[in-house]
C-alpha positions in Angstrom: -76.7 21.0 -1.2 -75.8 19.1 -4.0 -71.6 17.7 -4.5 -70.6 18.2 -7.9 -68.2 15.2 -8.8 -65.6 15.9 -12.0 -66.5 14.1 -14.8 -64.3 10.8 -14.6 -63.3 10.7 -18.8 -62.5 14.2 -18.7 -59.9 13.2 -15.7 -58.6 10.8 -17.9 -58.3 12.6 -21.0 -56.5 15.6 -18.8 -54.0 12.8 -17.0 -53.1 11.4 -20.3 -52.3 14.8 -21.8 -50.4 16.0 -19.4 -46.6 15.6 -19.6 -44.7 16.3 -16.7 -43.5 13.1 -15.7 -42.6 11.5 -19.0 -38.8 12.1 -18.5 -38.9 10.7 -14.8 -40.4 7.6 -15.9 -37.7 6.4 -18.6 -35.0 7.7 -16.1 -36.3 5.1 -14.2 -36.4 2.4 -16.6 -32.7 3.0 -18.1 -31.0 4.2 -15.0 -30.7 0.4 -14.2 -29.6 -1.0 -17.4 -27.0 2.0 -17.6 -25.6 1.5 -13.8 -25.4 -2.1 -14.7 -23.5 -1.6 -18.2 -21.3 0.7 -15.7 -20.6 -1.5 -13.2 -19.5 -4.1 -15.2 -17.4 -2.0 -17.4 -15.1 -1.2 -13.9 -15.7 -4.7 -12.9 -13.7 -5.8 -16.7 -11.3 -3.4 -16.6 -10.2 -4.6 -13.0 -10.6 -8.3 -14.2 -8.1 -7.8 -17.3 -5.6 -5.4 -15.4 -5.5 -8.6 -12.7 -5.3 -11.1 -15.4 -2.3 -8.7 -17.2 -0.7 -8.2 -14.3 -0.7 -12.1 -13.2 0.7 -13.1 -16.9 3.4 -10.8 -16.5 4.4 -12.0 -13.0 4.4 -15.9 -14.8 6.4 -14.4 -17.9 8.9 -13.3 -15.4 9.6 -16.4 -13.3 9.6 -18.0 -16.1 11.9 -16.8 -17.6 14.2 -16.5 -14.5 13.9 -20.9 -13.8 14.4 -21.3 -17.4 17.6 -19.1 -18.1 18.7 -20.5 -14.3 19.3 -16.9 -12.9 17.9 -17.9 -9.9 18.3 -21.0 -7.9 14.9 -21.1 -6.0 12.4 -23.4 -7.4 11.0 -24.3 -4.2 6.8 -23.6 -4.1 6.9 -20.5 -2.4 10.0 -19.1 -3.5 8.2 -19.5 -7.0 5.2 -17.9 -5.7 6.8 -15.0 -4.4 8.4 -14.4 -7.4 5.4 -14.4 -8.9 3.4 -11.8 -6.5 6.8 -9.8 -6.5 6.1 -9.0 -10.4 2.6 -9.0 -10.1 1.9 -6.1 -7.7 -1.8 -5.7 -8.1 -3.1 -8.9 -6.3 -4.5 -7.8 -3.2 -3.1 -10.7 -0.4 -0.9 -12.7 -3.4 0.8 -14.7 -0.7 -2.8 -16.3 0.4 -4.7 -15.8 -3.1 -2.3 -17.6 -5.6 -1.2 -21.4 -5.8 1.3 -22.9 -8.1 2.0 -26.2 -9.9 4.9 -26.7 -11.9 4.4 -30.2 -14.0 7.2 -32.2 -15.6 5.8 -33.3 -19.1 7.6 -36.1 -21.4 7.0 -35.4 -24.7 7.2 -39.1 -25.9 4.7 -40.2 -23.4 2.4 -37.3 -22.8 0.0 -37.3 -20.2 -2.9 -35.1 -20.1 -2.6 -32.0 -17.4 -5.7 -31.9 -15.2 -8.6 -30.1 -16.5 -8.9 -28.0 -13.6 -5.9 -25.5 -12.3 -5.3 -26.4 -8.9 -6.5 -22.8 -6.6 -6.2 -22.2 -3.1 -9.0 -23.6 -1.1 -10.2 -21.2 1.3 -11.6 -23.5 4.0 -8.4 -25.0 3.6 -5.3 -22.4 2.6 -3.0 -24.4 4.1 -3.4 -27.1 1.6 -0.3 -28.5 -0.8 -0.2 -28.0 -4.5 -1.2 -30.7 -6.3 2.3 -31.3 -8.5 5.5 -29.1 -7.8 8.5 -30.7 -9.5 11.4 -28.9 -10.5 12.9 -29.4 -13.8 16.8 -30.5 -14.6 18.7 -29.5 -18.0 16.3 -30.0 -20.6 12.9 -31.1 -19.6 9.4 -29.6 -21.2 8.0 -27.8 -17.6 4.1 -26.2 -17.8 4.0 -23.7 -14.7 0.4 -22.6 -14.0 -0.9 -20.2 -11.6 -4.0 -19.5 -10.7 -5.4 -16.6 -8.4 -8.6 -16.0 -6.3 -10.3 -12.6 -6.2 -13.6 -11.6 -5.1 -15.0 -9.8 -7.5 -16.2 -5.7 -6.4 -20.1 -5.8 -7.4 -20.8 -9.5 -7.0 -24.7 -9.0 -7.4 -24.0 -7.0 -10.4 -23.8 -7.5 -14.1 -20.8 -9.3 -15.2 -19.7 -9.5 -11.2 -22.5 -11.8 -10.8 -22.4 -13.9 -14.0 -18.6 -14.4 -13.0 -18.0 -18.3 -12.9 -17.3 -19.2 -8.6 -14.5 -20.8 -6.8 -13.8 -21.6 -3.5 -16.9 -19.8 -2.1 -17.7 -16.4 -3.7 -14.0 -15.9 -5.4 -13.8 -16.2 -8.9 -10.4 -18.0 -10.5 -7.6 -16.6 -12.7 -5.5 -19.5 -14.7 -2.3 -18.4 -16.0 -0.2 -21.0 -18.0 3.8 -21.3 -19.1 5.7 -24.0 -20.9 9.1 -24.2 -21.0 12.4 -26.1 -21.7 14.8 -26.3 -18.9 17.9 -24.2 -20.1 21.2 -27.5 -20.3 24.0 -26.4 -17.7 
């Protein structure tokens, strides 16, 4: 009894002919890029809602220390006004840290390159400068705010520059005049 084996180039020519896989095979290939595209997209959108969202909060105190409608200018009292207009930070009380710098404009001083953020080892940490302003005085009041971002592994989740372990930093910035009276 002889076995009759199939000629191995007509195998070859037959598997290269035959079609039925061709759209499985660049689902494969672009299903990743397009999930990826995806993910980031949601992962933007959230970012600039959070980054909106945090300006507006500033814009607000701001404008409430500088018109003097409200006589807190203590840290947290500024911070809570801040998370109180910005209600889309998850945790605002624990994510967001203050400075508010005096600034002579005859003898200017550079601000520090860095916004001071909350240190998560360390929460309970001061801010770096917190001086309140009298009638008058040039006042920068930056915030900035921690937020893990929702696909960190992912696209722009994971080219996202790192603070204070695997949060990623927003920096919000104000001048101002102190209003005379």
């Amino acid at each position: 009894m002889r076995l009759h084996l199939p000629n191995p180039m007509a195998w070859i020519r037959r598997f290269r002919g035959d079609e039925a896989g061709n759209t499985t095979i660049e689902f494969v290939i672009l299903f990743p890029l397009f999930m990826i595209l995806f993910l980031s997209a949601i992962e933007s959108g959230i970012y600039m809602t959070r980054y909106v969202m945090l300006e507006r909060g500033l814009d607000d105190t701001v404008r409430a220390i500088r018109l003097g409608t409200t006589n807190r200018v203590d840290v947290d009292d500024v911070k809570q006004m801040i998370c109180d207009g910005t209600v889309i930070i998850p945790d605002c009380e624990n994510s967001v840290k203050v400075e508010m710098i005096r600034i002579d404009p005859e003898n200017h001083v550079r601000l520090p390159a860095r916004a001071d953020c909350v240190d998560r080892d360390d929460p309970a940490a001061p801010a770096r400068n917190f001086a309140t302003g009298e009638s008058n005085d040039l006042m920068v009041l930056r915030v900035c705010a921690l937020f893990d971002p929702l696909f960190p592994t992912t696209g722009l989740g994971f080219q996202m520059p790192r603070e204070s372990g695997d949060s990623y930093a927003l920096v919000s910035m104000s001048a101002f005049v102190m209003e005379p009276g």
